[in-house]
C-alpha positions as a printed Julia matrix, in Angstrom:
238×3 Matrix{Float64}:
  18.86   57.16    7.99
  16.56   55.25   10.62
  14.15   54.32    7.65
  16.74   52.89    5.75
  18.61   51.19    9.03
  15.46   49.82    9.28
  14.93   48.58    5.79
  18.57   46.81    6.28
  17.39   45.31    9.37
  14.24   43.64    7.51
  16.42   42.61    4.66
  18.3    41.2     6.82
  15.94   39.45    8.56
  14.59   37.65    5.48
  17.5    36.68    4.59
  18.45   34.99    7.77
  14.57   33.65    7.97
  14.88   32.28    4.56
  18.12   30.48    4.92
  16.83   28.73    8.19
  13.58   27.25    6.39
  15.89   26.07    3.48
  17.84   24.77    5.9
  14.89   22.89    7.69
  13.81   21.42    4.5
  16.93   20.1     3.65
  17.36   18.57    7.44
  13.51   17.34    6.89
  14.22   15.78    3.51
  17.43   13.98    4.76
  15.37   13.14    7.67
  12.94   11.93    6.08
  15.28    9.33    4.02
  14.22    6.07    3.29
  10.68    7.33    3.56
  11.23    9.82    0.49
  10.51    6.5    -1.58
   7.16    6.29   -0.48
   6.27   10.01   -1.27
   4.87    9.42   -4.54
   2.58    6.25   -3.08
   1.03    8.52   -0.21
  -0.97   10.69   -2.95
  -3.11    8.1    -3.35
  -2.64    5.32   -0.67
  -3.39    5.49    2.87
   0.28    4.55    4.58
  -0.39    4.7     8.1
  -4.23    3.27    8.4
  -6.45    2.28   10.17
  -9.1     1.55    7.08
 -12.11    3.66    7.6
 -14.91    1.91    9.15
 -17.85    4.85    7.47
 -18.48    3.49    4.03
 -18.58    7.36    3.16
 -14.92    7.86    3.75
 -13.72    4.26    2.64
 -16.03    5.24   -0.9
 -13.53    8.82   -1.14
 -10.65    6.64   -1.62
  -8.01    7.57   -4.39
  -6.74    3.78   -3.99
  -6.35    0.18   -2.37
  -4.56    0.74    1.62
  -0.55    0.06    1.6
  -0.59    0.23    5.34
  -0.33   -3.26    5.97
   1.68   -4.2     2.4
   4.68   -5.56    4.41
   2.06   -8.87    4.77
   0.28   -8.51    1.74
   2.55   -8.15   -1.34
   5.55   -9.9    -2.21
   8.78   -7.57   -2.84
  10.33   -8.94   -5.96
   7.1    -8.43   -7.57
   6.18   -4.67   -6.07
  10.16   -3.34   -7.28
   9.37   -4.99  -10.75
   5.36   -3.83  -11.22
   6.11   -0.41   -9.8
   8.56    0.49  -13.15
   5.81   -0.97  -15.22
   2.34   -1.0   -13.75
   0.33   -3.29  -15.44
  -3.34   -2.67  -14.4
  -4.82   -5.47  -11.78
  -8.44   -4.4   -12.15
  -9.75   -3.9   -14.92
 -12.39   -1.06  -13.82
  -9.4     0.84  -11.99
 -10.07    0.84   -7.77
 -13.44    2.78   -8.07
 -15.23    0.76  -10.96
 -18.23    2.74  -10.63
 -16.64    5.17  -12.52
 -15.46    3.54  -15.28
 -18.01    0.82  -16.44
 -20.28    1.51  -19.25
 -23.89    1.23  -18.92
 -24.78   -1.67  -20.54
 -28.82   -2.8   -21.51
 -27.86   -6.67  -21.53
 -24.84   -8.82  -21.08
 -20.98   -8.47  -19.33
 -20.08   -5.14  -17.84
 -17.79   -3.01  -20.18
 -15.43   -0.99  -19.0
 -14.6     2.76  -20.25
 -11.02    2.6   -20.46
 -10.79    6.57  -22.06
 -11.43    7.05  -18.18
  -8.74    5.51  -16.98
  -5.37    7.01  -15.83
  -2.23    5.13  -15.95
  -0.5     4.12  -12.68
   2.73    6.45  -11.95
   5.92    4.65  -13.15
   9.27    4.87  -11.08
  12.77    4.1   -11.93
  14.19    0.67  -11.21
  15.88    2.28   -8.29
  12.91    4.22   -7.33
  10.81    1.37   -7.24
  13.35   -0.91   -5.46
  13.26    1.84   -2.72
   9.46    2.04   -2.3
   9.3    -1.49   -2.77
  11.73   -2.1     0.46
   9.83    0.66    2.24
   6.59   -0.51    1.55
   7.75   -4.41    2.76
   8.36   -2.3     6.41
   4.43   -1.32    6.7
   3.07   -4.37    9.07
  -0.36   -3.27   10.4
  -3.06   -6.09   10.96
  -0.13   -8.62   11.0
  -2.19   -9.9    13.74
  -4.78  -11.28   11.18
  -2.47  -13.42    9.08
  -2.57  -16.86    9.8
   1.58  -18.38    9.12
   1.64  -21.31    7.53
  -1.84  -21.44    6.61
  -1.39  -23.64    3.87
  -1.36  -27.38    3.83
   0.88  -29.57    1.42
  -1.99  -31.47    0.25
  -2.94  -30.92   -3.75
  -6.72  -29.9    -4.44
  -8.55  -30.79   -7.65
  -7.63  -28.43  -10.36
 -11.33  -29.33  -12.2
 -13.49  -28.83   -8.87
 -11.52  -25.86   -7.45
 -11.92  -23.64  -10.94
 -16.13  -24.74  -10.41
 -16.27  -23.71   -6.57
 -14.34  -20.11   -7.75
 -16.42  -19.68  -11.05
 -19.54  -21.44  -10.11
 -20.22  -22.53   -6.79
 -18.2   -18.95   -4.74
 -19.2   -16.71   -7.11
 -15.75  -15.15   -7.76
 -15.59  -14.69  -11.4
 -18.82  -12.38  -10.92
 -15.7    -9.83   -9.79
 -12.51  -11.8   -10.4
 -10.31  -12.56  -14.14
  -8.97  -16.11  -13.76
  -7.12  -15.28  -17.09
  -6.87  -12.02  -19.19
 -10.45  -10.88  -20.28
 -12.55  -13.82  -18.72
 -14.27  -13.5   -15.54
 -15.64  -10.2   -13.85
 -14.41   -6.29  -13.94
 -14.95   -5.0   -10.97
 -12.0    -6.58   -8.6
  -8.35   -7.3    -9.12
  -7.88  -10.28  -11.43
  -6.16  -13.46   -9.8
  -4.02  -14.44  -12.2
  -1.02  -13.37  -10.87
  -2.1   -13.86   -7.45
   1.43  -16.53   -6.94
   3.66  -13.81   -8.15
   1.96  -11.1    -6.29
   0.74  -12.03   -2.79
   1.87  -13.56   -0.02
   0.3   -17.24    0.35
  -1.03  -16.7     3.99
  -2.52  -13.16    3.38
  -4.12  -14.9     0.29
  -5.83  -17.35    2.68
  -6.43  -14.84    5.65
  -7.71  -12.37    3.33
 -10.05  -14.97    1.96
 -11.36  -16.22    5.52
 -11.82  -12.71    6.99
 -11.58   -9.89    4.17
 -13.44   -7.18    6.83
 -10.54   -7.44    9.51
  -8.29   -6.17    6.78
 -10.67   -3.64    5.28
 -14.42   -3.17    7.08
 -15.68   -1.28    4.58
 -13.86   -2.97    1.47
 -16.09   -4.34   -1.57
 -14.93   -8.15   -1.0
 -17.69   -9.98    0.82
 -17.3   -12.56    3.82
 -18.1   -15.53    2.03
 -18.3   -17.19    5.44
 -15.83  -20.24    3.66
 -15.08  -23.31    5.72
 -11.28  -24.77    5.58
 -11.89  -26.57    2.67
 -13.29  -23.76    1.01
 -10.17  -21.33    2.53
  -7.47  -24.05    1.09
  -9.19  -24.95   -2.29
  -9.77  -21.29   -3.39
  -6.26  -19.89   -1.87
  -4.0   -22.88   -4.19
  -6.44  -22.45   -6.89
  -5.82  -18.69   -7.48
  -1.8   -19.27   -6.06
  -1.78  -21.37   -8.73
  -2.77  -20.07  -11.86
   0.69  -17.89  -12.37
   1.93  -21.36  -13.61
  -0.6   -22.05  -15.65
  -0.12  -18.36  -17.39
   3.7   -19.27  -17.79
């Protein structure tokens, strides 16, 4: 009889003991709300920062920072690239991975290699989309307003980003010219936000010390020409 009080007693006590942690999770989940959206993102994206400032642990990476997305990315375009992720580089985040070895000429890239981006419903990605517009860090770094009005030179501003800054060594100015290794810029005007785009440009460590884009050391000139040039080629591909 005391065995099997006993045996009630520990049934009993699961039970209870398993009811409260379902009951937790559920109070965590609905706790957890709007930030359920962003679940999916944290597998592979740092959410809460800072960057890593060892070039070990910014090299382990899975994929680009989100922490500071809220002044990087426009919404409209995150809800609508989110249900269909179109890549942005062409080598995928760590390139060294995926680029052929090559005796002469352009890198190629090893696209067997490559695994698609995760795709979310519309509502999904409207969620993460409005969650991810929330995460601020290094807001400090973006110049407002950065831009002028004035017009640049459509001729001289593709030579100083092919030619004279170097960027197509990295950068696609259309699909399938220009470099593998970083995101392309074509849809720079429907993707970014014009004063990251020209903060970015004019100090790409206080974002990310340890990120692959170099300080070019660019004057303003330099920081207005390149920022409309790339801002500007989404018309050009419409």
């Amino acid at each position: 009889p005391a065995q099997a009080g006993r045996a009630t007693m520990t049934h009993t006590f699961k039970t209870v003991a398993g009811a409260l942690i379902l009951l937790l999770l559920g109070a965590g989940h609905s706790l957890a709300g709007e930030s359920a959206a962003l679940q999916t993102c944290a597998s592979c994206h740092d959410l809460k920062g800072p960057a890593p400032v060892i070039a070990e642990k910014a090299r382990a990476r899975k994929g680009p920072d989100l922490f500071y997305a809220g002044i990087k990315y426009r919404e409209e375009w995150l809800a609508k690239w989110l249900q269909n992720p179109i890549r942005i580089r062409p080598a995928g985040y760590k390139y060294w991975e995926h680029i052929k070895p090559q005796a002469a000429g352009p890198d190629q890239v090893d696209s067997a290699t490559l695994e698609p981006h995760v795709k979310l419903s519309a509502d999904e990605a409207k969620a993460a989309a409005s969650e991810l517009m929330k995460l601020k860090a290094n807001e400090g770094a973006v110049k407002k307003t950065a831009l002028t009005p004035d017009e640049i030179d459509g001729f001289m501003a593709e030579m100083n980003f092919d030619k004279f800054s170097g960027c197509l060594a990295c950068h696609q100015i259309e699909p399938g010219y220009g470099g593998v290794t970083g995101p392309e810029v074509y849809t720079v005007g429907e993707r970014l936000q014009p004063d990251f785009v020209y903060s970015y440009l004019k100090s790409p460590q206080a974002f990310d010390p340890k990120g692959w884009m170099p300080d070019k050391q660019l004057g303003e000139n330099n920081l207005q020409t390149l920022s409309k040039f790339m801002i500007g080629l989404v018309k050009e591909a419409k």
